[in-house]
N, C-alpha and C positions, 0 to 999 in steps of 0.2 A: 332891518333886523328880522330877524327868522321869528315864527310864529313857533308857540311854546308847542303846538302839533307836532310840523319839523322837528323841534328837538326831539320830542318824545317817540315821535317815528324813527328818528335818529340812534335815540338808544335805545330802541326795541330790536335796531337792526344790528348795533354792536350789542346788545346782550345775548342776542342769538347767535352770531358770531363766537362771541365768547363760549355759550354751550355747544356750540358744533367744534370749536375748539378742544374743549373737555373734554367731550366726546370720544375724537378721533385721537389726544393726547391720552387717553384711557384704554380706549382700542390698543393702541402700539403697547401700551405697560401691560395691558394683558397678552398680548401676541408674544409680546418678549418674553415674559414669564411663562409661558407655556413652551417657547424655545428652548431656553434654558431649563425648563424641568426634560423636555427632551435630550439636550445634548449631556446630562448630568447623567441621566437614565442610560442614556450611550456611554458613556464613560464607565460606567457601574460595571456594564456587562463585560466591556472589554476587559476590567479589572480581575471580572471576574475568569474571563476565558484564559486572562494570562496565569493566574494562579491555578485552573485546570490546567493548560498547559507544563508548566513548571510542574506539577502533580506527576503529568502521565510522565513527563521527558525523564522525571526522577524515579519512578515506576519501573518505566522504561530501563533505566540501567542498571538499576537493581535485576531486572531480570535477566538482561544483558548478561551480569556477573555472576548469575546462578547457574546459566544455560555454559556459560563459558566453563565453571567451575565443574560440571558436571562431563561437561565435552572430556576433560582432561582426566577426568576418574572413567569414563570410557573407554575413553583409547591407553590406559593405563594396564586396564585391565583385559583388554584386548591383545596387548601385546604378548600380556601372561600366558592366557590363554592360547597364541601362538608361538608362542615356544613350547607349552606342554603338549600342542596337536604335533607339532611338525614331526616328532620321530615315528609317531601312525601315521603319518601322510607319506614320510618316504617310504615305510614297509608297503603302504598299501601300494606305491606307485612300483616297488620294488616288487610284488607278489602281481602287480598285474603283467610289469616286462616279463617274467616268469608264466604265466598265464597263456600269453601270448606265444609266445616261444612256442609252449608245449603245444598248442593246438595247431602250429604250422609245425612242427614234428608228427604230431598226428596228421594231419592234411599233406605233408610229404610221403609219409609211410602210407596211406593211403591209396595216395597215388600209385607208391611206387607197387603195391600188393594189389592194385588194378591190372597195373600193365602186366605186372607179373601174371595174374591168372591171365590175362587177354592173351598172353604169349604163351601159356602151357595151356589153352584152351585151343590155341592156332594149331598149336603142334599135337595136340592129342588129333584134333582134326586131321591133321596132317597123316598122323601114323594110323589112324583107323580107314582113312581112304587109302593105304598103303596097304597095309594090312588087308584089308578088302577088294584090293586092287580096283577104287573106283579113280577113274581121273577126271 
């Protein structure tokens, strides 16, 4: 038979077993519990980004439907607007053909009251070396 030492060494080596057991069975329930206040904490946030999300996306189309609503009171009034220029726009396009015109009538008479002095300037030339009889 074992001497009562033995035993007592015996369970002094299972009692410490046992608290190393504790121990490391404490460790994990604390490790875990600190996992889970992490992934809860992760959870949170995402919960929270999807309801910012959902916020702006809703935001979003409201402005979407402002911007669009305004686009059509724009071009509404645009349109207005160009109907009431167009009849000054063809006078003006009509006054510049007209503009044109005249100033190539002017630039044709021009010319042509060039040539014409150039040719009674020839010919006065002409008749005064005649008349002076130089040749």
């Amino acid at each position: 038979m074992a001497d009562i030492n033995d035993v007592m060494l015996a369970l002094g080596r299972v009692q410490e077993g046992v608290n190393r057991l504790r121990d490391d069975f404490g460790d994990e329930k604390r490790l875990a519990h600190e996992s889970r206040a992490v992934i809860h904490h992760r959870l949170d946030e995402q919960g929270n980004e999807i309801a910012n999300l959902r916020t702006d996306v809703a935001i979003a189309g409201k402005v979407d439907a402002q911007v669009r609503d305004e686009i059509k009171a724009l071009a509404g009034k645009v349109e207005a607007n160009q109907d009431e220029v167009l009849p000054s726009v063809q006078d003006w396009k009509r006054m510049k053909t007209i503009g044109i015109g005249i100033a190539g009538l002017l630039a044709l008479g021009g010319l042509s009251f060039g040539a014409l002095i150039m040719w009674a300037g020839d010919a006065a030339v002409a008749a005064i070396r005649h008349w002076l009889r130089i040749t």
